[in-house]
ROTORLUM-96716 format. One record per residue (C-alpha): residue number from 0; residue in three letters; x, y, z. Coordinates in nm, 3 decimals. Layout:
BEGIN
num:NUM residu:ALA px:X py:Y pz:Z
...
This chain:
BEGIN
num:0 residu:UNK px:-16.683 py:-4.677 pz:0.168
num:1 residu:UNK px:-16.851 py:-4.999 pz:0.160
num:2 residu:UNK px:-16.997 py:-4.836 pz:-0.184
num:3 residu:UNK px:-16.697 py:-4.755 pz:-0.365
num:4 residu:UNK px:-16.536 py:-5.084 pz:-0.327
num:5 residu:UNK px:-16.789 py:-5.276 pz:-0.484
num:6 residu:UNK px:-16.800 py:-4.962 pz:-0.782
num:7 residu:UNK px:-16.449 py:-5.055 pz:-0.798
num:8 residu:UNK px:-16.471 py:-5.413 pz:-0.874
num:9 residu:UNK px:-16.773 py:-5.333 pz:-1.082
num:10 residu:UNK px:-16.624 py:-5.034 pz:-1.325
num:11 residu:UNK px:-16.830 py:-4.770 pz:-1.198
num:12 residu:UNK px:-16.621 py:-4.603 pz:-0.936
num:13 residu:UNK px:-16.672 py:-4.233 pz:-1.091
num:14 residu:UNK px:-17.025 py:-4.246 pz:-1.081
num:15 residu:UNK px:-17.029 py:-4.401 pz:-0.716
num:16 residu:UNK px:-16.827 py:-4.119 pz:-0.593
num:17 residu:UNK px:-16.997 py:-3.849 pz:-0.764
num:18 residu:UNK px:-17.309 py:-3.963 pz:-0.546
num:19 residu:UNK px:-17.174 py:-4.043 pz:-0.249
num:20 residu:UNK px:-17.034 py:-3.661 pz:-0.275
num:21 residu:UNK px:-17.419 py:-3.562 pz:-0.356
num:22 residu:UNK px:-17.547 py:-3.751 pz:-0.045
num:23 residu:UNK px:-17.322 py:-3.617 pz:0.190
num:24 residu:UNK px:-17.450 py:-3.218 pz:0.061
num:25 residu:UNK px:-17.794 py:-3.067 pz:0.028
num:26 residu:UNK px:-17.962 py:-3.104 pz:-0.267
num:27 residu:UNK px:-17.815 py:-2.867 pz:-0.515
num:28 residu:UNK px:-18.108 py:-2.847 pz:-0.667
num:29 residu:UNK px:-18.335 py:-2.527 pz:-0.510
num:30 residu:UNK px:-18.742 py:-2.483 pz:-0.492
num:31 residu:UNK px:-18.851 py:-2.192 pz:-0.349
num:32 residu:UNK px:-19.164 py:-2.180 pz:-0.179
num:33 residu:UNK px:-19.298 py:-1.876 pz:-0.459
num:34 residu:UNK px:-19.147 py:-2.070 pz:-0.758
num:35 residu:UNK px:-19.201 py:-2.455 pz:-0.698
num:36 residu:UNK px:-19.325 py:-2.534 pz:-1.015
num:37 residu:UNK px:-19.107 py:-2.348 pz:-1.190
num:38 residu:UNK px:-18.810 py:-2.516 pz:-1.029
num:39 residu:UNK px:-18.977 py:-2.838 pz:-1.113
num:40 residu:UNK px:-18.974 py:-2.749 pz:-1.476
num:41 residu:UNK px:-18.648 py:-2.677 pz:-1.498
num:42 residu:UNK px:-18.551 py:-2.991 pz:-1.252
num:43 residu:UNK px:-18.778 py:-3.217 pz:-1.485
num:44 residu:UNK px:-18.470 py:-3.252 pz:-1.752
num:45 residu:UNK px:-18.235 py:-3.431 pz:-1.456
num:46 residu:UNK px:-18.509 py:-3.707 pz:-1.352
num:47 residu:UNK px:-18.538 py:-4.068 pz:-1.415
num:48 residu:UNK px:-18.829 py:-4.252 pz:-1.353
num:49 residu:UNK px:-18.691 py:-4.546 pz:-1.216
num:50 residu:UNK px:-18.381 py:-4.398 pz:-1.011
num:51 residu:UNK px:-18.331 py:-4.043 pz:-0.823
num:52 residu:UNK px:-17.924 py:-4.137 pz:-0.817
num:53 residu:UNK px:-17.927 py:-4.101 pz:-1.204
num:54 residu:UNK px:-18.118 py:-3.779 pz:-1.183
num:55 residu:UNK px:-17.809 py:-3.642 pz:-0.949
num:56 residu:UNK px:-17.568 py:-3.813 pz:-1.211
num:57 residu:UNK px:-17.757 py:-3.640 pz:-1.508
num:58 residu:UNK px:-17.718 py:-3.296 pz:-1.331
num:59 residu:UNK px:-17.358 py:-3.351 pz:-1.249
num:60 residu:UNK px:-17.317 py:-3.418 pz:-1.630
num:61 residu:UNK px:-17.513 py:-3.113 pz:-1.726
num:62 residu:UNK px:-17.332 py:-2.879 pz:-1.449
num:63 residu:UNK px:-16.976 py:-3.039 pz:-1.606
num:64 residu:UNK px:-17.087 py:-2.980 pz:-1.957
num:65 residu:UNK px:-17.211 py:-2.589 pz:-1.841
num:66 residu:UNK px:-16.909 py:-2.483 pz:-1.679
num:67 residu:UNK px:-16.677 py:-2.583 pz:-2.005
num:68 residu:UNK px:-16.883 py:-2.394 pz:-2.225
num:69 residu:UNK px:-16.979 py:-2.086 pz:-1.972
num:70 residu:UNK px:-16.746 py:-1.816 pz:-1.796
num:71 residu:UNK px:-16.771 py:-1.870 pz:-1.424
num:72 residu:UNK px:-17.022 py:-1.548 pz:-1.451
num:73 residu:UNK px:-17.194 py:-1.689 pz:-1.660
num:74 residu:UNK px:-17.231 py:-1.992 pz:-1.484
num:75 residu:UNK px:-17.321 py:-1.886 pz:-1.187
num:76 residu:UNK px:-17.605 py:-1.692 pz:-1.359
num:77 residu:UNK px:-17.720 py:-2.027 pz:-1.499
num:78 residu:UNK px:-17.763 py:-2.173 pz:-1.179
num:79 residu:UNK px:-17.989 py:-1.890 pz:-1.066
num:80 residu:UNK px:-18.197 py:-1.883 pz:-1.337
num:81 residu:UNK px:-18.194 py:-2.280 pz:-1.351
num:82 residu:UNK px:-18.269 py:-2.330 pz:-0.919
num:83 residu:UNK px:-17.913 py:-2.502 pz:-0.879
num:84 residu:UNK px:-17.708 py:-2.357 pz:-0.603
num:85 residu:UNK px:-17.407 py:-2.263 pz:-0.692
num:86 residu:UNK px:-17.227 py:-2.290 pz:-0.365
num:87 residu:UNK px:-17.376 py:-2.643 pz:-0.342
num:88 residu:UNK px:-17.240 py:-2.724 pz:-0.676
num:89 residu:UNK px:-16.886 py:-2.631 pz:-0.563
num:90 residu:UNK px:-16.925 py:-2.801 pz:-0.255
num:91 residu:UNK px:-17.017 py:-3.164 pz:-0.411
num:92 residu:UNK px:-16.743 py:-3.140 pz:-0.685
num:93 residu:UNK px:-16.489 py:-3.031 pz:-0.391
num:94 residu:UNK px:-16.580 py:-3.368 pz:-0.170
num:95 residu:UNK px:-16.585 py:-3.577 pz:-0.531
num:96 residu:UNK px:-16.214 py:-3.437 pz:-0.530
num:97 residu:UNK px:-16.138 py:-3.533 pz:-0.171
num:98 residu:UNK px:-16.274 py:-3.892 pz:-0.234
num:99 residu:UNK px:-16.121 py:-3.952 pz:-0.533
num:100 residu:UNK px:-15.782 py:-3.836 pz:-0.316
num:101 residu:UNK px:-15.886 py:-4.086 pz:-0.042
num:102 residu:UNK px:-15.963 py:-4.369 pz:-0.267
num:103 residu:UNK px:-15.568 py:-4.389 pz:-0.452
num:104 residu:UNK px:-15.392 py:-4.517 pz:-0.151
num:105 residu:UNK px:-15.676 py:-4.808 pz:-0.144
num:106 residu:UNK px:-15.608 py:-4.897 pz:-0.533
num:107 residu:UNK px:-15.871 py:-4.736 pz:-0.601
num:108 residu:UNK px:-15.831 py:-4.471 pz:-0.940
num:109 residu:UNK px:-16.053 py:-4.336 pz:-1.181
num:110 residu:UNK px:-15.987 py:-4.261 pz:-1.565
num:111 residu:UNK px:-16.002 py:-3.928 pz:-1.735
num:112 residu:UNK px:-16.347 py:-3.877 pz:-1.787
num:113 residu:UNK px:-16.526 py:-3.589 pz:-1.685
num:114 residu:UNK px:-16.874 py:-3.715 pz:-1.747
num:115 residu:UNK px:-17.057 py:-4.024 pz:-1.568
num:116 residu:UNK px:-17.242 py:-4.337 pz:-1.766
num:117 residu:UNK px:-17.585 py:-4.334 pz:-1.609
num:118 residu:UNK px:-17.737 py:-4.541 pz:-1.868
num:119 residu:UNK px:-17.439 py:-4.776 pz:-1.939
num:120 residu:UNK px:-17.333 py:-4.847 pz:-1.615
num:121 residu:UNK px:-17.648 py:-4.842 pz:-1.440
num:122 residu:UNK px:-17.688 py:-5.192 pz:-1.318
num:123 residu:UNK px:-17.358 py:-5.171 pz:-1.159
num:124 residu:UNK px:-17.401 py:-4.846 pz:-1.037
num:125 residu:UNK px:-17.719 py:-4.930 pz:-0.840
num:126 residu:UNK px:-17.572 py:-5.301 pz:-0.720
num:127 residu:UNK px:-17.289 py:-5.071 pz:-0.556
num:128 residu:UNK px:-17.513 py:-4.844 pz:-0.397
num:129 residu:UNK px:-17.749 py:-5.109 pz:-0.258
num:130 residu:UNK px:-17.430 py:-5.289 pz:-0.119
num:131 residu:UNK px:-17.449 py:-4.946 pz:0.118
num:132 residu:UNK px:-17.791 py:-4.943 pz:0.185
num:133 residu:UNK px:-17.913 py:-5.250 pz:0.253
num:134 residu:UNK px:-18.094 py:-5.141 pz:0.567
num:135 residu:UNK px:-18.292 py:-4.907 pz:0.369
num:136 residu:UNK px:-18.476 py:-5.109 pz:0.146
num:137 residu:UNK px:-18.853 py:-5.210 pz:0.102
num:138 residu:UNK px:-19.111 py:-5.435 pz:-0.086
num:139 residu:UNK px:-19.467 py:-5.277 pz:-0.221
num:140 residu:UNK px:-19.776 py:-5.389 pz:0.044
num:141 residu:UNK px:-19.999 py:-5.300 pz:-0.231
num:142 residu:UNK px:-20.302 py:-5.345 pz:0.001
num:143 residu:UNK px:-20.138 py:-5.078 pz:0.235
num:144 residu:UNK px:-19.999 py:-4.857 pz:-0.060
num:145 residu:UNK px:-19.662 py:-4.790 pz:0.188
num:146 residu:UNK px:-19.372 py:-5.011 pz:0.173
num:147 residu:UNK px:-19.253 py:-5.298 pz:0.444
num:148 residu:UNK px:-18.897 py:-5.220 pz:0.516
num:149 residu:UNK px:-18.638 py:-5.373 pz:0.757
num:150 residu:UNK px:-18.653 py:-5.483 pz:1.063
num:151 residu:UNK px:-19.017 py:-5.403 pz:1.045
num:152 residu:UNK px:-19.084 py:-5.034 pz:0.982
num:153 residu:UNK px:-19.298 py:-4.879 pz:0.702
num:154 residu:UNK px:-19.264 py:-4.601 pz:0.536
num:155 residu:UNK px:-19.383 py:-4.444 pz:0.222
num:156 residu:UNK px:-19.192 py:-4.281 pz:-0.098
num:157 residu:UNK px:-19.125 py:-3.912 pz:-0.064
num:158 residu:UNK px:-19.344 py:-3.671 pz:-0.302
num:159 residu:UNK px:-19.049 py:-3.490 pz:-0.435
num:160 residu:UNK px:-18.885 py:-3.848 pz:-0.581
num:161 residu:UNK px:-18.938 py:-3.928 pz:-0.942
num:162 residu:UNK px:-19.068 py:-4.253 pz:-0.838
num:163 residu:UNK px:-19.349 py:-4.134 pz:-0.593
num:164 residu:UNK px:-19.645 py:-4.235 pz:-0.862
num:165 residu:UNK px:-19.451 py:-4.509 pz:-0.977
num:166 residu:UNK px:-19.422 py:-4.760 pz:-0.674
num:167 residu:UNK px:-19.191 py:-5.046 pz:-0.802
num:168 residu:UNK px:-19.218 py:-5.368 pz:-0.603
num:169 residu:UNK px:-18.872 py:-5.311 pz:-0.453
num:170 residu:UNK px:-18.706 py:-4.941 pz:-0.391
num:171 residu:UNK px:-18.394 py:-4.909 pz:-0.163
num:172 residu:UNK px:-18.331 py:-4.562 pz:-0.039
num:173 residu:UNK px:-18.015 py:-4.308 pz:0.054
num:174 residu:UNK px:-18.202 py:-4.181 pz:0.388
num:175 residu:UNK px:-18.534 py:-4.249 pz:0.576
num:176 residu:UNK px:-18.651 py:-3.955 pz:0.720
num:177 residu:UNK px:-18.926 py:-3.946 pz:0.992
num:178 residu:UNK px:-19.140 py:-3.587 pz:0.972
num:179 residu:UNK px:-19.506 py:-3.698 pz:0.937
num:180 residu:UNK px:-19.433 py:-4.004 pz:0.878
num:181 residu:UNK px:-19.144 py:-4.232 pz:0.733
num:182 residu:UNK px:-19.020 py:-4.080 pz:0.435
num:183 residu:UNK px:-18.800 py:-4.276 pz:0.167
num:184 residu:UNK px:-18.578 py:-3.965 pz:0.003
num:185 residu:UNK px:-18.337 py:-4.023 pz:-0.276
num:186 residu:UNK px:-18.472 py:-4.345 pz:-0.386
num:187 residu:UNK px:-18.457 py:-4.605 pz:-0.639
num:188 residu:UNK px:-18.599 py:-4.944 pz:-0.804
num:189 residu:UNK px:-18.376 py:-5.207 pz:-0.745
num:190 residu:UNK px:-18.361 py:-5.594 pz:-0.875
num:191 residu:UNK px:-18.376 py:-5.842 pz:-0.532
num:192 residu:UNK px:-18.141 py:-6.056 pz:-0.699
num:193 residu:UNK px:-17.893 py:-5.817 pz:-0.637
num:194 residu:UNK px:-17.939 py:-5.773 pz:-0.259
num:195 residu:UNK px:-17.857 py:-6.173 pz:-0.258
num:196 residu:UNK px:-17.533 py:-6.051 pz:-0.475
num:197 residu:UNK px:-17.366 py:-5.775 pz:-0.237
num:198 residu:UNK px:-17.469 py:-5.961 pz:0.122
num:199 residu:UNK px:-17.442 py:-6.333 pz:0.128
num:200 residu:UNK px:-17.360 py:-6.375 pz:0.454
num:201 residu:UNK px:-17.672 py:-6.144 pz:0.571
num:202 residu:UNK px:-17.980 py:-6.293 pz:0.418
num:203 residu:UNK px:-18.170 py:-6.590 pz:0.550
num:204 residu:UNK px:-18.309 py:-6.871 pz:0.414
num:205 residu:UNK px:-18.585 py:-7.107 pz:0.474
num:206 residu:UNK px:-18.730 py:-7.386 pz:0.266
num:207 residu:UNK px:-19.091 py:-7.583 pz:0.224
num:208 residu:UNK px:-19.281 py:-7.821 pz:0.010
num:209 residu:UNK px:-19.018 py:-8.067 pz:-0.096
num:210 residu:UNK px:-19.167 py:-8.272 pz:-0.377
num:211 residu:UNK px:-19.050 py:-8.530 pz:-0.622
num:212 residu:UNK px:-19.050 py:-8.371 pz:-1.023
num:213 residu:UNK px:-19.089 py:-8.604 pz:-1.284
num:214 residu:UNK px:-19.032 py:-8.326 pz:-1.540
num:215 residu:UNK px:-18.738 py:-8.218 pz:-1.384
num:216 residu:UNK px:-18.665 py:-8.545 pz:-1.234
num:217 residu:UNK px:-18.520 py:-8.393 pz:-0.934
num:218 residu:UNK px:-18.678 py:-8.290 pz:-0.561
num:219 residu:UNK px:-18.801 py:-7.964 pz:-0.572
num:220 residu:UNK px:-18.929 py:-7.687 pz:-0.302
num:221 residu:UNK px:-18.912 py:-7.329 pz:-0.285
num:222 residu:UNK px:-18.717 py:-7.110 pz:-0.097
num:223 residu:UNK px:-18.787 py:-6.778 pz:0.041
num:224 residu:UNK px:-18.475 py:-6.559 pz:0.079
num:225 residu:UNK px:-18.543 py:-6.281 pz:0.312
num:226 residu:UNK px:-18.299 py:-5.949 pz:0.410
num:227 residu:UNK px:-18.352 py:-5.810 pz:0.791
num:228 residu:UNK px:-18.670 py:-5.936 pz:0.741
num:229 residu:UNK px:-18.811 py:-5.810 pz:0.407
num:230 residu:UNK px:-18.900 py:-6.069 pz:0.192
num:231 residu:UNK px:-18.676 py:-6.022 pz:-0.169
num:232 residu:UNK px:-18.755 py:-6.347 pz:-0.271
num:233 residu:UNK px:-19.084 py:-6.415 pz:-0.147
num:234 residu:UNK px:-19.088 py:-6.809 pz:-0.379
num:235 residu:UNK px:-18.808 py:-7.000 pz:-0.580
num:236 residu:UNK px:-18.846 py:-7.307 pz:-0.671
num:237 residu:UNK px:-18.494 py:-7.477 pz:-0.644
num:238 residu:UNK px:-18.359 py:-7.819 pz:-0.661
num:239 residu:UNK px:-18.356 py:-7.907 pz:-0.313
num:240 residu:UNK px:-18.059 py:-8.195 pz:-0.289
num:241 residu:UNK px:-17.833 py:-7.912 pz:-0.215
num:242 residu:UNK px:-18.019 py:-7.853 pz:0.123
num:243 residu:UNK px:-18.106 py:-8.174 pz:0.218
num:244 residu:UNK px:-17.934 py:-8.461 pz:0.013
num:245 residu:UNK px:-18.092 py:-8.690 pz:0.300
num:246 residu:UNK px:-18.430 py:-8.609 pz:0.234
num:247 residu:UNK px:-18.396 py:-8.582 pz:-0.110
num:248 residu:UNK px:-18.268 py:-8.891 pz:-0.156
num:249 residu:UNK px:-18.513 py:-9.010 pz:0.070
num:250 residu:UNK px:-18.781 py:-8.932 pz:-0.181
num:251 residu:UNK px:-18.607 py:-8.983 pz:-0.545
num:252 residu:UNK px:-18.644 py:-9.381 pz:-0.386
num:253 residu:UNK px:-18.996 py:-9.384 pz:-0.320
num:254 residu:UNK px:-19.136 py:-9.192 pz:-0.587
num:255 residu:UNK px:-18.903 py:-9.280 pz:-0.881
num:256 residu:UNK px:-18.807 py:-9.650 pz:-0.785
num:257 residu:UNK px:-19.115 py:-9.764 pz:-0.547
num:258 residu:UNK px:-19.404 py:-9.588 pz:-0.686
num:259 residu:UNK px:-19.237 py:-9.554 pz:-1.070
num:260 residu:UNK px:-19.308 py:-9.216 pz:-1.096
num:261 residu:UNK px:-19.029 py:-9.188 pz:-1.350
num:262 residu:UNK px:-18.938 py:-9.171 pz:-1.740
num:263 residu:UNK px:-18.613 py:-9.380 pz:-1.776
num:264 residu:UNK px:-18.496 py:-9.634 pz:-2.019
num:265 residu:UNK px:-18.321 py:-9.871 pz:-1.793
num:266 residu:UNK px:-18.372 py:-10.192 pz:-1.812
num:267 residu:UNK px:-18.362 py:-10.357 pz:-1.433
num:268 residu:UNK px:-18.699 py:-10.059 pz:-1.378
num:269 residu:UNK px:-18.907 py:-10.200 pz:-1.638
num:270 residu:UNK px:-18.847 py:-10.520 pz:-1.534
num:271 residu:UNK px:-18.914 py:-10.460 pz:-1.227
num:272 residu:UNK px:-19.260 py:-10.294 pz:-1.336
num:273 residu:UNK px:-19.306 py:-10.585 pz:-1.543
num:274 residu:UNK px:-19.264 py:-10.816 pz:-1.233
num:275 residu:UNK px:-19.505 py:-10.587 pz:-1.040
num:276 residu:UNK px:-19.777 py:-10.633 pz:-1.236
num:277 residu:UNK px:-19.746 py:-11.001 pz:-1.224
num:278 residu:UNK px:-19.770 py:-11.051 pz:-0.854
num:279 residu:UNK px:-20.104 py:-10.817 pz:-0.913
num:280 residu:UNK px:-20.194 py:-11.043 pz:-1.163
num:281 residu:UNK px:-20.168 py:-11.314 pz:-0.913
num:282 residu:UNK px:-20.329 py:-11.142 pz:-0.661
num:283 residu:UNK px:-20.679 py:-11.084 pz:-0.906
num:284 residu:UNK px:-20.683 py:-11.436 pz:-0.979
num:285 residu:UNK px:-20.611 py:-11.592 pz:-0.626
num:286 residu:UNK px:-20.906 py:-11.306 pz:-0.528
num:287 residu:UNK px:-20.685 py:-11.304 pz:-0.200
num:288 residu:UNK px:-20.519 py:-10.895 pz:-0.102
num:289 residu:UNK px:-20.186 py:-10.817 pz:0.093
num:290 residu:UNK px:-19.996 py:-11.103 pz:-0.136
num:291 residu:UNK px:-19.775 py:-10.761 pz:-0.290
num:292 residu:UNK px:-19.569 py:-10.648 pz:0.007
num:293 residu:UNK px:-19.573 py:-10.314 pz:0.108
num:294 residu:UNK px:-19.389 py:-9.979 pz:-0.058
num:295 residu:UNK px:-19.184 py:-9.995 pz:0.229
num:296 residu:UNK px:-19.009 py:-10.303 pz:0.165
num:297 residu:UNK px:-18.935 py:-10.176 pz:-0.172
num:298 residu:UNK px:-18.824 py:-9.874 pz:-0.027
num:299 residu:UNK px:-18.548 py:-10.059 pz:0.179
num:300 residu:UNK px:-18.477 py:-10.303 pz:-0.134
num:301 residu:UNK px:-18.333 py:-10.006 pz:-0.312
num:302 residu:UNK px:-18.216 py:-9.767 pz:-0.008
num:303 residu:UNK px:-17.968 py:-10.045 pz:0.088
num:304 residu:UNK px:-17.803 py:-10.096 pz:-0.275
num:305 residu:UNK px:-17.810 py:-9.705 pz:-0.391
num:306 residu:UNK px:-17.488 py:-9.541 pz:-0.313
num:307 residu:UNK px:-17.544 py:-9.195 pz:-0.090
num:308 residu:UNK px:-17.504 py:-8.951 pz:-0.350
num:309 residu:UNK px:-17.802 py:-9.072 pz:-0.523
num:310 residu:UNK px:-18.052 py:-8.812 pz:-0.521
num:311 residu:UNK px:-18.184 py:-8.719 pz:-0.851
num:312 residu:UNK px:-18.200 py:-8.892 pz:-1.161
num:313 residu:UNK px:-17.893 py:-8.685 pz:-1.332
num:314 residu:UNK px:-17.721 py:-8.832 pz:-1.044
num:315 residu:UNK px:-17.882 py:-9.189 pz:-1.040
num:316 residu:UNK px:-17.753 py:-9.240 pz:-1.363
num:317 residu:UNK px:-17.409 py:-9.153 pz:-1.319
num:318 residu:UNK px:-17.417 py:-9.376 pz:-1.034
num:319 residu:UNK px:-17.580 py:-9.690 pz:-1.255
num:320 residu:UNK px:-17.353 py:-9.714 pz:-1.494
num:321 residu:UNK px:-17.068 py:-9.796 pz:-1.282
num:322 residu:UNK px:-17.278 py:-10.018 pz:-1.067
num:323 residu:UNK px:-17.411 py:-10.236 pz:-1.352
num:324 residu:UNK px:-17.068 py:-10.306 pz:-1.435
num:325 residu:UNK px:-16.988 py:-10.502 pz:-1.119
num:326 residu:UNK px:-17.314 py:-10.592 pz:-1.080
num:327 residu:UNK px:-17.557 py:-10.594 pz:-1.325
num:328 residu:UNK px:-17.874 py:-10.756 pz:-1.140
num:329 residu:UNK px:-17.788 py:-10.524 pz:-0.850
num:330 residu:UNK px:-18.137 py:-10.370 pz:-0.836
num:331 residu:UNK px:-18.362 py:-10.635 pz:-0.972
num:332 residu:UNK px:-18.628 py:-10.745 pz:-0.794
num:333 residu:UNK px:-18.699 py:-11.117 pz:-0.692
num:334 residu:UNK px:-19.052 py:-11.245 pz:-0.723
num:335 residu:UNK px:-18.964 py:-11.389 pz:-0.350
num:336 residu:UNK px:-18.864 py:-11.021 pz:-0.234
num:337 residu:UNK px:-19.253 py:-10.980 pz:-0.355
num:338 residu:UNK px:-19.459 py:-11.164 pz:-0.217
num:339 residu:UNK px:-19.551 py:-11.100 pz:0.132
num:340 residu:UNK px:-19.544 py:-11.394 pz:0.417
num:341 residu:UNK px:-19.956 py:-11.451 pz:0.296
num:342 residu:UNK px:-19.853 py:-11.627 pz:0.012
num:343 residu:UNK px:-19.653 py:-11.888 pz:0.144
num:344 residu:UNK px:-19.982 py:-12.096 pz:0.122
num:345 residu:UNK px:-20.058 py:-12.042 pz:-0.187
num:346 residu:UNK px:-20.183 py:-12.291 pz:-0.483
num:347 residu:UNK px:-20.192 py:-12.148 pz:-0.766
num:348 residu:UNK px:-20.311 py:-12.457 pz:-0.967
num:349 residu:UNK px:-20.662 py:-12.328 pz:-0.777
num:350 residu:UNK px:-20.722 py:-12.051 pz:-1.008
num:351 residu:UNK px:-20.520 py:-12.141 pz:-1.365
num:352 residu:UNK px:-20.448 py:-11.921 pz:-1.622
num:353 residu:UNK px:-20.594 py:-12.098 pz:-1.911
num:354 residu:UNK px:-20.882 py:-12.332 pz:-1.956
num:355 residu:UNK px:-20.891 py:-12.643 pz:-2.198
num:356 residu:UNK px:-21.249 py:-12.647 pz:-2.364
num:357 residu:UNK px:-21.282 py:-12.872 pz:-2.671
num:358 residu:UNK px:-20.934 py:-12.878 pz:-2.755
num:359 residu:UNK px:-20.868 py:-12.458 pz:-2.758
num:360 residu:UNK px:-20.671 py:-12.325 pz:-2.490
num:361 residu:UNK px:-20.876 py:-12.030 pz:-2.376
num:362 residu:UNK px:-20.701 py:-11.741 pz:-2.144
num:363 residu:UNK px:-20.852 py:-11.658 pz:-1.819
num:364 residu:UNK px:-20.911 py:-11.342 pz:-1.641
num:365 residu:UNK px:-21.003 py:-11.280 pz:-1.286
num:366 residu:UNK px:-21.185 py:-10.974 pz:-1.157
């Protein structure tokens, strides 16, 4: 059910049905013990490397386009030359009937098309099946060759399935059947992004490594998205002032403004650099450390004349240009704000800046 309602809101309702029909049945398709490779031949028309739904889709297809052009002898003689069973057949177009009955009252109707799009609606088709199985899914442990699946189990891709020597990084599965071991039957590749699509509500999220961007002049981490515990996005890096405006705020101050880890043409920053420098300056040439206060004090400088939506530079900016306009020497710095208590003694006529020698005015330096 849960299937056919996202089909419907994703144009693929026909094809949906037609599989949940060939789920529901035994495979139509037959292998006899004394003819296996045979069958497989004949079979080998119907797969698809990366999906085993569109290999049931291309048989229904095939099986629609027989019976027009075949008496029903005739047709039934197909099926037992071609290993399709012919009682099978009728069985999954009968319950394709009944859903299509079921689904009307629901809003739920189909055009007149006897044949399904595998190809052109396959991303839809295979976001509406995953929406069904979302407990049946599994990322590659290529070290283990099996896949980790949900809530912990393992299991391996059946032989039969077209993707058995394939092993995408993600498969989701219509059944998981436990004979020898876990067996993944009827299976497909699938995009994670997808599972994130169908089940909002069901996937967690957890976050590490906030860090200030200069590129993207932004804080950045990376997420890791997981489904019933299987990892579908194992690392994203996302702009992290969506999950914690706080912190991110936090550190757009002390590594943009404080530590000027930033590309920006406003003016009040470069004088502020500009200022910097000079109290460094002074500190060189008075030989005496400490004189700079710390980043701290910066830090609360700025954290209590930025307004609280101020976490990135995008939004910095937006902020600024209001600001200016009531007060344009809002966030310029004070040599006072500067200089630590340490220099309250200080006489700078000690250590000048230029020295008079026979009438030239010659700069000084201090190391």
């Amino acid at each position: 059910g849960r299937m056919i309602v996202e089909a419907g809101k994703r144009g693929c309702v026909r094809e949906v049905m037609i599989l949940a029909a060939a789920l529901t049945i035994q495979d139509p398709r037959e292998r006899p013990t004394d003819k296996q490779q045979l069958a497989a031949e004949k079979h080998a028309r119907f797969r698809d490397e990366n999906s085993d739904f569109t290999g049931f889709l291309n048989l229904w297809n095939y099986i629609q386009e027989k019976q027009q052009e075949l008496s029903s002898t005739q047709f039934r003689r197909l099926c037992r030359t071609e290993f399709i069973n012919y009682l099978r057949v009728r069985e999954w177009q009968d319950l394709f009937a009944q859903l299509r009955q079921l689904a009307r009252p629901l809003g739920i109707s189909l055009d007149n098309r006897r044949l399904a799009d595998p190809v052109g609606n396959h991303e839809g088709i295979h976001i509406s099946l995953l929406s069904g199985l979302l407990s049946h899914i599994g990322i590659l442990d290529e070290r283990k060759r099996e896949y980790a699946g949900a809530r912990g189990s393992r299991f391996a891709i059946f032989p039969g399935s077209a993707l058995f020597k394939k092993s995408p990084t993600f498969v989701m599965a219509a059944e998981l059947v436990e004979t020898s071991r876990l067996w993944a039957r009827v299976a497909a590749k699938f995009d994670p992004v997808w599972a994130e699509q169908v089940a909002p509500d069901l996937v967690k999220r957890s976050y590490s490594e906030p860090h200030w961007s200069t590129k993207m002049g932004a804080v950045m981490a990376y997420e890791k998205v997981t489904l019933y515990g299987v990892p579908i996005i194992p690392q994203r890096r996302i702009n992290y002032s969506r999950v914690d405006p706080v912190l991110a705020r936090e550190l757009f101050i002390r590594h943009a403004l404080v530590e000027g880890d930033w590309k920006t043409h406003h003016k009040f920053f470069h004088r502020n650099r500009a200022l910097l420098l000079e109290v460094e300056e002074l500190e060189a040439r008075m030989r005496r450390r400490g004189l700079l206060v710390d980043d701290e004090t910066l830090f609360e400088f700025y954290d209590a004349r930025l307004g609280p939506e101020v976490v990135s530079e995008r939004h910095f900016d937006k902020w600024w240009k209001e600001a200016r306009q009531k007060n344009p020497d809002l966030l310029d710095y004070d040599k006072s704000l500067l200089l630590s208590d340490d220099a309250n003694d200080l006489d700078e006529s000690a250590y000048p800046k230029t020295w008079l020698h026979k009438g030239f005015e010659l700069p000084l330096t201090y190391e």
